[in-house]
Backbone of each chain as nested JSON, in Angstrom:
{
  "chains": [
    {"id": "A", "residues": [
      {"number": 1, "name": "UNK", "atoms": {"N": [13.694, -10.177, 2.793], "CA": [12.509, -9.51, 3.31], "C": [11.288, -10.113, 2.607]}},
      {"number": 2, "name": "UNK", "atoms": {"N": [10.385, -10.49, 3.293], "CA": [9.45, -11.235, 2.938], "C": [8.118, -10.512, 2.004]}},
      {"number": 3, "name": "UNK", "atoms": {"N": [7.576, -11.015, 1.308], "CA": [6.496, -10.177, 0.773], "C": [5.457, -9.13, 1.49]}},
      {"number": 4, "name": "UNK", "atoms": {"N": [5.442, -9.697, 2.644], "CA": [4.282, -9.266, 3.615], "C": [4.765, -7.984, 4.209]}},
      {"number": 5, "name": "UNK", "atoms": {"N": [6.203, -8.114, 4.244], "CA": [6.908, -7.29, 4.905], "C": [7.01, -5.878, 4.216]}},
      {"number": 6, "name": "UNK", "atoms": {"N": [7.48, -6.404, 3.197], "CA": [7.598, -5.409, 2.368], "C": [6.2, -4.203, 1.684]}},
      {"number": 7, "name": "UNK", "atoms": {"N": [4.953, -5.17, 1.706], "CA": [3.685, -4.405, 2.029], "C": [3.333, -3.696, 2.593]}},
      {"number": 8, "name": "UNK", "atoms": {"N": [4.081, -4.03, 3.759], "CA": [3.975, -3.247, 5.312], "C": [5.273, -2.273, 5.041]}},
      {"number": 9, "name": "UNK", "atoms": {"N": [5.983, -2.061, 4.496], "CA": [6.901, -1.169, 4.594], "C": [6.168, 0.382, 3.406]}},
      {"number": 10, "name": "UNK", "atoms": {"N": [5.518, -0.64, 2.754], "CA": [4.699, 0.148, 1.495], "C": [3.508, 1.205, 2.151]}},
      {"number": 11, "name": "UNK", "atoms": {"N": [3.003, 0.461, 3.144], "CA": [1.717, 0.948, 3.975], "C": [2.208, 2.224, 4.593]}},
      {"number": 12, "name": "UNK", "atoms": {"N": [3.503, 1.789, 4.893], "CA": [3.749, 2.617, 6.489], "C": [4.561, 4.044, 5.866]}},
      {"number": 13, "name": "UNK", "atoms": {"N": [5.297, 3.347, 4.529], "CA": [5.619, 4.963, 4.072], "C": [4.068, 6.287, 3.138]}},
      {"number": 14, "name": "UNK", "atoms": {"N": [3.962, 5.263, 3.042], "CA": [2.53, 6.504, 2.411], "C": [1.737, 6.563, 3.502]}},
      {"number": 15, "name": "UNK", "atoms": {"N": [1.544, 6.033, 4.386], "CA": [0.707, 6.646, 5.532], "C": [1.498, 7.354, 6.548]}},
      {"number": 16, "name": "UNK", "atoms": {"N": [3.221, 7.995, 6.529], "CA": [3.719, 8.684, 6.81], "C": [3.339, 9.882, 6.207]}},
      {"number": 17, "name": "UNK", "atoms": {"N": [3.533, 9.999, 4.463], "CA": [3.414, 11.052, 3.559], "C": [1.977, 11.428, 4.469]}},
      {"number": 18, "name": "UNK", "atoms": {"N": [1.286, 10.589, 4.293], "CA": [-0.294, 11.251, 4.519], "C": [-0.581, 11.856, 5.681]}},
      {"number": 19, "name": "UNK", "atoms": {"N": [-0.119, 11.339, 6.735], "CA": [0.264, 12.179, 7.804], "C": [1.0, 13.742, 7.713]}},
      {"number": 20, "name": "UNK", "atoms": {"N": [1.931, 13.726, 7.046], "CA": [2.569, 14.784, 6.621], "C": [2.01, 16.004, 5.993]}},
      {"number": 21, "name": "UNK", "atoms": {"N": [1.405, 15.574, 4.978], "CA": [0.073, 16.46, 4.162], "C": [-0.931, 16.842, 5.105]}},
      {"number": 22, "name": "UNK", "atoms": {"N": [-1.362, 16.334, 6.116], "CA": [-2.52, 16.489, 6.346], "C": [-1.843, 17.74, 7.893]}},
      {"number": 23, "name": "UNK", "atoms": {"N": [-0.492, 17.313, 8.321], "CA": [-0.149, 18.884, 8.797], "C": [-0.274, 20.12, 8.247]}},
      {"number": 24, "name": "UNK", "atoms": {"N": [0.563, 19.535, 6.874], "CA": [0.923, 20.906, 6.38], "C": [-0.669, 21.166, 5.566]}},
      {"number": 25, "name": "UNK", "atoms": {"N": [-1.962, 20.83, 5.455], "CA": [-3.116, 21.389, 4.952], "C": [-3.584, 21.759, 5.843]}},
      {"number": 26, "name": "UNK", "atoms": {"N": [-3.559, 21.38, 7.306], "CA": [-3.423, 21.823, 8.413], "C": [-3.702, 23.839, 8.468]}},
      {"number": 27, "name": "UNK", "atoms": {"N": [-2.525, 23.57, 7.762], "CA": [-1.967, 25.001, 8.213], "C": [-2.365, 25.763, 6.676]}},
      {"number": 28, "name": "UNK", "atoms": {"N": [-2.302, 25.127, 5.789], "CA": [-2.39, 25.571, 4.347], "C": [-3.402, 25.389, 3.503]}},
      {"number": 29, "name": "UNK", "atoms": {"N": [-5.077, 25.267, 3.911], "CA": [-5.955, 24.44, 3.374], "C": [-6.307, 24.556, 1.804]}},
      {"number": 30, "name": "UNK", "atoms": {"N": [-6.166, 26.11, 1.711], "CA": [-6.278, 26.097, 0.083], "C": [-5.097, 25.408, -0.869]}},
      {"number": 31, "name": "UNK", "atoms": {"N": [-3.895, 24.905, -0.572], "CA": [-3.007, 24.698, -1.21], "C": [-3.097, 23.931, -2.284]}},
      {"number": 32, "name": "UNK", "atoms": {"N": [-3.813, 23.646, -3.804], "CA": [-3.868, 22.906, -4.788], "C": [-2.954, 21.455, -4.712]}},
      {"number": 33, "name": "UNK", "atoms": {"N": [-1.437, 22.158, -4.738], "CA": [-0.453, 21.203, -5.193], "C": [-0.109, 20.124, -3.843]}},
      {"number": 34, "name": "UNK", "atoms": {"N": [-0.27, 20.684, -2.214], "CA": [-0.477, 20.09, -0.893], "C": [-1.915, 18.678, -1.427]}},
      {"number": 35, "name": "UNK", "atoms": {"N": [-2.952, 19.208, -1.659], "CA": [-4.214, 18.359, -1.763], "C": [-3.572, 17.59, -3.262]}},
      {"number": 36, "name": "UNK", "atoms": {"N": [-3.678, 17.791, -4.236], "CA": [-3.192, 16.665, -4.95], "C": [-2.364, 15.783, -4.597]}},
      {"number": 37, "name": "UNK", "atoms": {"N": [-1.102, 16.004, -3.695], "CA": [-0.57, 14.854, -3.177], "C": [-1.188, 14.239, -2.526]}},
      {"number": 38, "name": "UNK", "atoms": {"N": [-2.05, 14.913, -1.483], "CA": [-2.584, 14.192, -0.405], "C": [-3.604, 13.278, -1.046]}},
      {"number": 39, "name": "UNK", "atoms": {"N": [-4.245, 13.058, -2.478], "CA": [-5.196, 12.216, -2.876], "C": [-4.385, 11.324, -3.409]}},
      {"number": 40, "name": "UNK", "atoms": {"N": [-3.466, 11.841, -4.041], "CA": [-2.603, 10.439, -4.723], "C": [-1.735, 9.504, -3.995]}},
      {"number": 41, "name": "UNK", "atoms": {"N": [-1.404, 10.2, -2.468], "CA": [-0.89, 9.396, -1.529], "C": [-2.242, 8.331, -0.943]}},
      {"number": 42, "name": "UNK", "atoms": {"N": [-3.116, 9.088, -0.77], "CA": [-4.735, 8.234, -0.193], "C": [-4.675, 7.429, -0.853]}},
      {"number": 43, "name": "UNK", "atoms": {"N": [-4.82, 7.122, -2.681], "CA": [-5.026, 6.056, -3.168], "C": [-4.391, 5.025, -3.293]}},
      {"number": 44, "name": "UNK", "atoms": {"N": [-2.748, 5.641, -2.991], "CA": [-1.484, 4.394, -3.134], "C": [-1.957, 3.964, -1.474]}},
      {"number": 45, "name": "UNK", "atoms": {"N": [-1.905, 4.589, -0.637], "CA": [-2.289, 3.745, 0.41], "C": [-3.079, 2.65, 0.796]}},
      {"number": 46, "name": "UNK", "atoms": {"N": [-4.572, 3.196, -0.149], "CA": [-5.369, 2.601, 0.276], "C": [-5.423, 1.3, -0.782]}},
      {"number": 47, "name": "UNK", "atoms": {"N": [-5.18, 1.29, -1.542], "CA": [-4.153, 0.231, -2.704], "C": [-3.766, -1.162, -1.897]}},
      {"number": 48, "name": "UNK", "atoms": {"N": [-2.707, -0.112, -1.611], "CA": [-1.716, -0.778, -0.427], "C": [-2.531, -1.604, 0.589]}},
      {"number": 49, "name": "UNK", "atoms": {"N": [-3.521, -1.375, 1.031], "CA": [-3.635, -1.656, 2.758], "C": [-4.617, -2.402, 1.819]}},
      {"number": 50, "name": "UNK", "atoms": {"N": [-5.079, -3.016, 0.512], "CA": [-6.329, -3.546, 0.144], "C": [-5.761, -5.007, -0.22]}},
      {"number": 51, "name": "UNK", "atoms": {"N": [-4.435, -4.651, -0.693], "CA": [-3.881, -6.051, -0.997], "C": [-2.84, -6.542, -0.191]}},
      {"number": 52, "name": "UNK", "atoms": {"N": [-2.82, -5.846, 1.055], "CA": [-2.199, -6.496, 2.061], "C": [-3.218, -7.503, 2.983]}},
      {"number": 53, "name": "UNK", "atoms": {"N": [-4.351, -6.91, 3.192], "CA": [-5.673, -7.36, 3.743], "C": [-6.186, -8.518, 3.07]}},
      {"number": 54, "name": "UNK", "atoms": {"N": [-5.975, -8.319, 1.146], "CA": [-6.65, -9.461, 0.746], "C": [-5.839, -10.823, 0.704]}},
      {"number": 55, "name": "UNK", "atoms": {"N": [-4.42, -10.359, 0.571], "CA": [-3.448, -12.01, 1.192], "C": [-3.14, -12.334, 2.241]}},
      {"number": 56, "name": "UNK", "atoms": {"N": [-2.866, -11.031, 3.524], "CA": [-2.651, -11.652, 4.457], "C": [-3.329, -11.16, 6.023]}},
      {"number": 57, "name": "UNK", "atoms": {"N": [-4.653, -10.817, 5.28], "CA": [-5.732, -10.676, 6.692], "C": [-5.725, -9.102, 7.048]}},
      {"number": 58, "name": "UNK", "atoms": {"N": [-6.641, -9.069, 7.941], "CA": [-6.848, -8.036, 8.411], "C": [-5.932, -7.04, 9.101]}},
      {"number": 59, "name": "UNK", "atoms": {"N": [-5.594, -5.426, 8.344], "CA": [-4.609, -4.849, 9.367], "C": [-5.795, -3.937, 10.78]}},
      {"number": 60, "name": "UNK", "atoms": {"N": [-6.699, -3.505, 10.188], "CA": [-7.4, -3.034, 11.194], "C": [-9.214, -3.748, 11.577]}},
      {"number": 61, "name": "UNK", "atoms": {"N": [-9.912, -3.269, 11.995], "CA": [-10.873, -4.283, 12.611], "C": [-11.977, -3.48, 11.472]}},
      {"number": 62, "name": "UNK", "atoms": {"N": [-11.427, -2.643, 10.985], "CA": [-12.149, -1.758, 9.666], "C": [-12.242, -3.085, 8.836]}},
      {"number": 63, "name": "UNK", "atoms": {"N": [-10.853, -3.639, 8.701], "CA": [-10.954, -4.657, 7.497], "C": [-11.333, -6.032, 7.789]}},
      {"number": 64, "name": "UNK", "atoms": {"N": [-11.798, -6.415, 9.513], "CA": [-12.014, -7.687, 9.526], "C": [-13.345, -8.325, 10.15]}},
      {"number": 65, "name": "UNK", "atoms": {"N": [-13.686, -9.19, 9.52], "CA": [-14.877, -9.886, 9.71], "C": [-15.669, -9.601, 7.974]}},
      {"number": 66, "name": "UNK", "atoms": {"N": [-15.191, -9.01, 7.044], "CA": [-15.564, -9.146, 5.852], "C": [-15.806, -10.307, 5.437]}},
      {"number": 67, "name": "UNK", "atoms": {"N": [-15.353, -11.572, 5.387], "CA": [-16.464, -12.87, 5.199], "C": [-16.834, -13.19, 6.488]}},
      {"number": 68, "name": "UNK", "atoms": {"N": [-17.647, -14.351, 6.352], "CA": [-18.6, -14.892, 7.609], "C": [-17.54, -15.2, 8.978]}},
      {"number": 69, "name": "UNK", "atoms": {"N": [-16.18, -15.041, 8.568], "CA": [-15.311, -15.152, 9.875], "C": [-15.104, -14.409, 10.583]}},
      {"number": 70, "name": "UNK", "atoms": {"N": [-14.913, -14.337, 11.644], "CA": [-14.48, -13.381, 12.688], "C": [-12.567, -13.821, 12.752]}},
      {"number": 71, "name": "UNK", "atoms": {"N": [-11.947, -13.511, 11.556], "CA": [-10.791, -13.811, 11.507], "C": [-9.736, -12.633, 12.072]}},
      {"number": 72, "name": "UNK", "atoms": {"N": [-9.824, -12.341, 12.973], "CA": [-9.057, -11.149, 13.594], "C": [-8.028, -11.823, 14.492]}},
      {"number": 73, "name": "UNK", "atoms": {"N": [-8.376, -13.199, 14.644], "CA": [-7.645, -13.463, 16.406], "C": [-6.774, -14.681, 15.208]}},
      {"number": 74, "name": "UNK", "atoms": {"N": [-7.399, -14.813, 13.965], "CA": [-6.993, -16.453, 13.579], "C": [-5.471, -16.179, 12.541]}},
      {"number": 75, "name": "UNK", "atoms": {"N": [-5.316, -14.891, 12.35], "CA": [-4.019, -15.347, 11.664], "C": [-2.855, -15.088, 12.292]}},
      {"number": 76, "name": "UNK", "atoms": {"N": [-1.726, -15.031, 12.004], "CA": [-0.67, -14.937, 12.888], "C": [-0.329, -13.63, 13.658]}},
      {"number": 77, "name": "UNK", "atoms": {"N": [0.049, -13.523, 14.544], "CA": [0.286, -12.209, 15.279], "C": [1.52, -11.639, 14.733]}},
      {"number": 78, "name": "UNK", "atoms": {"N": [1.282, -10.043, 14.839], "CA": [2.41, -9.589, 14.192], "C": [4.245, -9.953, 14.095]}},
      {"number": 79, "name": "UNK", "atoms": {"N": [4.041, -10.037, 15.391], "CA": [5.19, -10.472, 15.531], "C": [5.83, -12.102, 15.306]}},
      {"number": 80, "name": "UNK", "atoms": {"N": [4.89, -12.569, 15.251], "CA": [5.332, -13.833, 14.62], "C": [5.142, -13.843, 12.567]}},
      {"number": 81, "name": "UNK", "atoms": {"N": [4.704, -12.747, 12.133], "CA": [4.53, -13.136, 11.479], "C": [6.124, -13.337, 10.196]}},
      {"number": 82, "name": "UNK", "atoms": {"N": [7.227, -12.578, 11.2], "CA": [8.455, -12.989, 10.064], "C": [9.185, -14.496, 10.577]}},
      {"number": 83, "name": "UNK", "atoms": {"N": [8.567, -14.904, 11.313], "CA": [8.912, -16.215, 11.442], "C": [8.236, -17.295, 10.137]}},
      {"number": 84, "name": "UNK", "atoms": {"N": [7.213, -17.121, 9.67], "CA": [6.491, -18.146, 9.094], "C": [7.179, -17.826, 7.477]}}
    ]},
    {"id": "B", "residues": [
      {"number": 1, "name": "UNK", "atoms": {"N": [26.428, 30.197, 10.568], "CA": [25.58, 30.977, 11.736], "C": [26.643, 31.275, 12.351]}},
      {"number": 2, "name": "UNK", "atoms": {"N": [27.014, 32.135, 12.51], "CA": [27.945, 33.115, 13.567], "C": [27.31, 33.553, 14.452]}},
      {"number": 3, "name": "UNK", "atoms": {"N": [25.893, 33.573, 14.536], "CA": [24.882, 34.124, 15.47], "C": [25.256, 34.446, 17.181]}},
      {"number": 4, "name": "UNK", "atoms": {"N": [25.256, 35.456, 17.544], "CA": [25.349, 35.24, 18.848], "C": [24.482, 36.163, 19.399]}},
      {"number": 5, "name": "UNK", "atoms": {"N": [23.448, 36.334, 20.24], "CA": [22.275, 37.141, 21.281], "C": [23.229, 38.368, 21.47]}},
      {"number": 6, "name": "UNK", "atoms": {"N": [24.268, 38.083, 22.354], "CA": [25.23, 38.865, 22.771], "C": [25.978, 39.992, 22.081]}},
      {"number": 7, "name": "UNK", "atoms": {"N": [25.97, 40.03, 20.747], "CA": [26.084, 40.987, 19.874], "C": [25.234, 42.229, 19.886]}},
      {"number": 8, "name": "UNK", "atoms": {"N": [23.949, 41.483, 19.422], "CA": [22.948, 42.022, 19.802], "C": [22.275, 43.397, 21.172]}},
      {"number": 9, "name": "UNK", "atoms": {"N": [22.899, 42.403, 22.28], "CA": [22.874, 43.38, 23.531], "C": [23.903, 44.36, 22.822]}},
      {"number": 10, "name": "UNK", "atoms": {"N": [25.099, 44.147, 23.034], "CA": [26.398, 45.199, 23.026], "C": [26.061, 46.156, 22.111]}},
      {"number": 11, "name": "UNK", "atoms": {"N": [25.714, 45.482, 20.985], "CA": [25.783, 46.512, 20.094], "C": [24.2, 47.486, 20.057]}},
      {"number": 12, "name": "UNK", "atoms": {"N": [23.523, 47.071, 21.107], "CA": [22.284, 48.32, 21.306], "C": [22.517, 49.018, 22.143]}},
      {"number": 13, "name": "UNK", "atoms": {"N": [23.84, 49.598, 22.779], "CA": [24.207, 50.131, 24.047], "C": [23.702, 51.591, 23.993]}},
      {"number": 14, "name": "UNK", "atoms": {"N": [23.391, 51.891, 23.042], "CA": [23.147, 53.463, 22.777], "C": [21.742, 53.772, 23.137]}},
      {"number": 15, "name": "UNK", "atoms": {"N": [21.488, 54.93, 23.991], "CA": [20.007, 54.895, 24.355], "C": [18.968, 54.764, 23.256]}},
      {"number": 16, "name": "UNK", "atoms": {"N": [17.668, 54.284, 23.608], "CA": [16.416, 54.076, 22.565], "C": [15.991, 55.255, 21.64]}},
      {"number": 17, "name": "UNK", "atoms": {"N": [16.324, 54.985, 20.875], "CA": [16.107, 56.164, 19.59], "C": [14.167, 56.417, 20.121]}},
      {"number": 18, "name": "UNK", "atoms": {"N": [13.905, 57.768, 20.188], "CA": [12.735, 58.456, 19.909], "C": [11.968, 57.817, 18.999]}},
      {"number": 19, "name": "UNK", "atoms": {"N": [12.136, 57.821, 17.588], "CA": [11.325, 57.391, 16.728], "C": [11.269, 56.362, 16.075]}},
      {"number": 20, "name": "UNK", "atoms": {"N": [10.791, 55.14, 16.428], "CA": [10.975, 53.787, 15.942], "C": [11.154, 53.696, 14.399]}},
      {"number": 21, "name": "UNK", "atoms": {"N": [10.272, 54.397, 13.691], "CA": [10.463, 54.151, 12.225], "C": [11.939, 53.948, 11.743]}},
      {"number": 22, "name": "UNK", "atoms": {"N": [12.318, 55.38, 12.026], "CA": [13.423, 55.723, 11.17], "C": [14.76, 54.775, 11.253]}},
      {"number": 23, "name": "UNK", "atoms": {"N": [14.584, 53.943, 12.883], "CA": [15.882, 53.499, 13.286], "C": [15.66, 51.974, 12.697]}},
      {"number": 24, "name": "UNK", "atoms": {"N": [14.283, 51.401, 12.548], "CA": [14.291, 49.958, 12.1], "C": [15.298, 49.388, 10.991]}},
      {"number": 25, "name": "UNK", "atoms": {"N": [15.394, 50.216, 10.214], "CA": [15.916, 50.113, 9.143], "C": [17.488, 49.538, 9.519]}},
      {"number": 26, "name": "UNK", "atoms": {"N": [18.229, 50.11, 9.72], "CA": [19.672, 49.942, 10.636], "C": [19.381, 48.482, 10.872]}},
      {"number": 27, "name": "UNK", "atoms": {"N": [20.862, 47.342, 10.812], "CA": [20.748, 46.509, 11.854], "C": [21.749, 46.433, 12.889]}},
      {"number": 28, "name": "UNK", "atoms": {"N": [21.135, 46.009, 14.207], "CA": [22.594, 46.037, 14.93], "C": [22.417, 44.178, 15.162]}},
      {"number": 29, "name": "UNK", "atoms": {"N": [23.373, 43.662, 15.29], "CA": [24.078, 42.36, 15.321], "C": [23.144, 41.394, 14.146]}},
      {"number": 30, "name": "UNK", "atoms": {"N": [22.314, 40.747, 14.631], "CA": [21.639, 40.252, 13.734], "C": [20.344, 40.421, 13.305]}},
      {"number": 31, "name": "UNK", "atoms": {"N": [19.431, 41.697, 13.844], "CA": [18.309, 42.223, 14.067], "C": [17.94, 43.214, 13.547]}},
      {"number": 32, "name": "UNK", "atoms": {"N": [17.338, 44.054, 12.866], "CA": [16.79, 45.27, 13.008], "C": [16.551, 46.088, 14.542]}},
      {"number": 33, "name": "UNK", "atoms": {"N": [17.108, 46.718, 14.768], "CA": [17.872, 47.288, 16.082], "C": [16.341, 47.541, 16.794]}},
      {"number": 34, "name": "UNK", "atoms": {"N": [15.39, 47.694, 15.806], "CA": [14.246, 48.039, 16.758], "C": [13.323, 46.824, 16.991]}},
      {"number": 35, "name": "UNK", "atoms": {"N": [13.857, 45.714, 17.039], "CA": [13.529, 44.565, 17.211], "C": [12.912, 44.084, 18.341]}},
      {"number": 36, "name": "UNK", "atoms": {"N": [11.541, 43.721, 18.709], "CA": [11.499, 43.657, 20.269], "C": [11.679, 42.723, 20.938]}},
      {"number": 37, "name": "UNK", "atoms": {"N": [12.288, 42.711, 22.33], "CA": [12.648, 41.443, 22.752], "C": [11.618, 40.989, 22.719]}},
      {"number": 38, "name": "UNK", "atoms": {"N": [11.755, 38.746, 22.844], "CA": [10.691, 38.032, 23.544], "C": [9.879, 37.773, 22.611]}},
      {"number": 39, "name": "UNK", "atoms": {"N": [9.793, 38.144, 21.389], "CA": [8.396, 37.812, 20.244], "C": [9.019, 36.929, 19.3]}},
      {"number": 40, "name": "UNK", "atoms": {"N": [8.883, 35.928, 19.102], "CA": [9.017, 34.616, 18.312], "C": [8.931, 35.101, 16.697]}},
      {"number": 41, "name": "UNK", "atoms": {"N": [9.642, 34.776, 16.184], "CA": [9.111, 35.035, 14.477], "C": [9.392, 33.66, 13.762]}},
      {"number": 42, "name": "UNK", "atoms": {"N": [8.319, 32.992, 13.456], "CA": [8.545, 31.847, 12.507], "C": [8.029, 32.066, 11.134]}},
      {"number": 43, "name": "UNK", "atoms": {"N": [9.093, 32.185, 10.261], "CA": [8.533, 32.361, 8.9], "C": [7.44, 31.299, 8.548]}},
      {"number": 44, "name": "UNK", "atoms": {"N": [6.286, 31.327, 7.544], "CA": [5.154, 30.507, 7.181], "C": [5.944, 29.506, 5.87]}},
      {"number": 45, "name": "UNK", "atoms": {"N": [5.77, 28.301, 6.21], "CA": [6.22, 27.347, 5.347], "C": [5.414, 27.56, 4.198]}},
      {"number": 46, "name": "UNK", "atoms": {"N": [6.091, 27.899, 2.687], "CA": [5.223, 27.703, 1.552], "C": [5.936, 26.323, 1.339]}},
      {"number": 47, "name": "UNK", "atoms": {"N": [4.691, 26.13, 0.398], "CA": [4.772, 24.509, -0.748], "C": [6.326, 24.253, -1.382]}},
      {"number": 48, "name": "UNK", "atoms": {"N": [6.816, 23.184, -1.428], "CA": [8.268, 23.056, -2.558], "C": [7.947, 21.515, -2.816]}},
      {"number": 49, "name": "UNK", "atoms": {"N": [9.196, 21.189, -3.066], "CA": [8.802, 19.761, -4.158], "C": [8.775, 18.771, -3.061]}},
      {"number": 50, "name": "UNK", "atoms": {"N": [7.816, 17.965, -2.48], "CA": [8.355, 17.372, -1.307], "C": [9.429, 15.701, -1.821]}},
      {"number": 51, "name": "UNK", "atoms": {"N": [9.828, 15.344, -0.929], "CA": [10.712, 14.003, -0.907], "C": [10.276, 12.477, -1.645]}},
      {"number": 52, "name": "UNK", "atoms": {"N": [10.549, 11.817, -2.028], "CA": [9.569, 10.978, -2.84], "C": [9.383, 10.165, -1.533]}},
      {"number": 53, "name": "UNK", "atoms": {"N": [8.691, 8.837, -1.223], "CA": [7.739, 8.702, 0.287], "C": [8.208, 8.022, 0.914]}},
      {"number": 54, "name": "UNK", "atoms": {"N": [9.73, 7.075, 0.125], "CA": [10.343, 6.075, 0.782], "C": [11.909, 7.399, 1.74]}},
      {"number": 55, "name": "UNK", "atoms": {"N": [11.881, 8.054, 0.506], "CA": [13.074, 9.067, 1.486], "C": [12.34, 10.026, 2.346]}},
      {"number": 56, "name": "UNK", "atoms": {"N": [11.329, 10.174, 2.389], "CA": [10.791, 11.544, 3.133], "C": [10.693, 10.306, 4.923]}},
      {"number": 57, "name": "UNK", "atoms": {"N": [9.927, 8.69, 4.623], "CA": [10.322, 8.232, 5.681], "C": [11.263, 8.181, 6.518]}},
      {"number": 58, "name": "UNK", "atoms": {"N": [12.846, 8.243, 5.166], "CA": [14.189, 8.022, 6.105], "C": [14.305, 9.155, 6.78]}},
      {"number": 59, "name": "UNK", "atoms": {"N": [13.888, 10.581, 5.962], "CA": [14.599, 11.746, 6.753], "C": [13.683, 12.206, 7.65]}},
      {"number": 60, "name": "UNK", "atoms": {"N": [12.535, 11.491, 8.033], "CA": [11.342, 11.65, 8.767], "C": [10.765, 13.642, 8.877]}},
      {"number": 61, "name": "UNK", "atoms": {"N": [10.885, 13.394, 7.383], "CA": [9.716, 14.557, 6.965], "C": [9.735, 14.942, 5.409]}},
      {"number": 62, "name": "UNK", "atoms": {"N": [8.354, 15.113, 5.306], "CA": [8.253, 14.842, 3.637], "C": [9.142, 16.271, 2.855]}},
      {"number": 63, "name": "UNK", "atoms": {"N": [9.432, 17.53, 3.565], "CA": [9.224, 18.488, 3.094], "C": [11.5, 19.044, 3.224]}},
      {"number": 64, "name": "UNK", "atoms": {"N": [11.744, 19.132, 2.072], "CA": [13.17, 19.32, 2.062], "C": [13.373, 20.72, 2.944]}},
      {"number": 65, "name": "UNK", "atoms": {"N": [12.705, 21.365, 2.947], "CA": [13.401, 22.094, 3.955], "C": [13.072, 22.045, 5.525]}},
      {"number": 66, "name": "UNK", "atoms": {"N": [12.325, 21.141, 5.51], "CA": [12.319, 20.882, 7.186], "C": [13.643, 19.822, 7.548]}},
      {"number": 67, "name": "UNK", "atoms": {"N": [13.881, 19.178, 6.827], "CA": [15.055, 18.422, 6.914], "C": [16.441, 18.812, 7.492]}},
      {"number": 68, "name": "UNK", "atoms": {"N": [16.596, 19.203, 8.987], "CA": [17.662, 19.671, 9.432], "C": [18.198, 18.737, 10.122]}},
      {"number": 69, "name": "UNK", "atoms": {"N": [19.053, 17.833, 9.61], "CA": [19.931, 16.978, 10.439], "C": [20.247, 17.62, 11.459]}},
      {"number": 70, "name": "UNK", "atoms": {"N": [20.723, 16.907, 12.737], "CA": [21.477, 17.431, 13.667], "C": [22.937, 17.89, 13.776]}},
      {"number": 71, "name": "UNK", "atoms": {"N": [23.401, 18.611, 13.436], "CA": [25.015, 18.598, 13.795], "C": [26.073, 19.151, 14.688]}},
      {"number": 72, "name": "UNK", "atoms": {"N": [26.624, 17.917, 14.842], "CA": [27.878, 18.017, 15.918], "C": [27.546, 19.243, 16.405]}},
      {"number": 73, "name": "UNK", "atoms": {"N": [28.321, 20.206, 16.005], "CA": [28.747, 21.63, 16.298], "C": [27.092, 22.459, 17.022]}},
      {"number": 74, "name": "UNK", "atoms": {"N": [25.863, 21.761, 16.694], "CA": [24.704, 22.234, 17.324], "C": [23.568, 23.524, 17.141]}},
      {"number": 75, "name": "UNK", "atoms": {"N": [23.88, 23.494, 15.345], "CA": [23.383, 24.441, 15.242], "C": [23.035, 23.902, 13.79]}},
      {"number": 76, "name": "UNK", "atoms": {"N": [21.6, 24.087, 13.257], "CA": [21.098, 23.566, 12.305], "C": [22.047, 24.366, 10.559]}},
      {"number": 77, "name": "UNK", "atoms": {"N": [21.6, 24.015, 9.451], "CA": [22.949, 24.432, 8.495], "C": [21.755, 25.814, 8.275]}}
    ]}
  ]
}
């Protein structure tokens, strides 16, 4: 499993958790121990999605065009990308 | 779960008690006999320790007691 991959496996489980939290605060807004996860999941995420972006490009259009490129179309498409 | 609705009917065969209070108490099959049909009761999920984030993905939910596999037999544990 490739590095990239495995980033993406990193992304996708804490932005499950965070999804998850944000039901159950949903329903539970005062909950202390609900909101502390939900910040410490935010930061591993956003961690996550910062150094996936800074080696291997943009995951959302949030993160692209940050230098003078319009590099959204220029790196590999997802699905090719466990080929390379 | 031995659960069955059908208990329930049979065993309320006796006409409607007069005074709701006194009879709630009693259960017949799996209910408090003065139970009314048709009204949903979902207990309110409190907080517990949730799943750490790589297993809460596998069991696709962070929270151990939402975690009801499916089984065979069709009735959650």
């Amino acid at each position: 499993m490739s590095e990239s991959t495995m980033l993406l496996d990193t992304i996708r489980k804490y932005g499950f958790a965070l999804t998850e939290l944000n039901l159950y605060l949903d329903t539970h807004p005062k909950c202390t121990n609900a909101l502390s996860y939900f910040n410490k999941y935010k930061e591993l995420y956003k961690k996550a999605c910062d150094e996936y972006t800074s080696k291997y490009g943009p995951l959302t259009i949030d993160d692209a065009g940050a230098n003078d490129c319009w590099c959204w179309t220029s790196g590999p498409w997802p699905w090719e990308r466990e080929a390379n | 779960m031995d659960y069955s609705y059908f208990d329930v009917i049979k065993s309320r065969r006796q006409p409607p008690m007069a005074n709701h209070m006194m009879s709630n108490m009693e259960t017949s099959g799996r209910f408090p006999s003065a139970t009314p049909l048709a009204m949903a009761y979902v207990p309110f999920q409190t907080w517990e320790e949730p799943f750490d984030a790589s297993d809460a993905l596998q069991a696709g939910t962070l929270f151990p007691q939402l975690d009801l596999p499916f089984m065979e037999e069709g009735y959650a544990r």
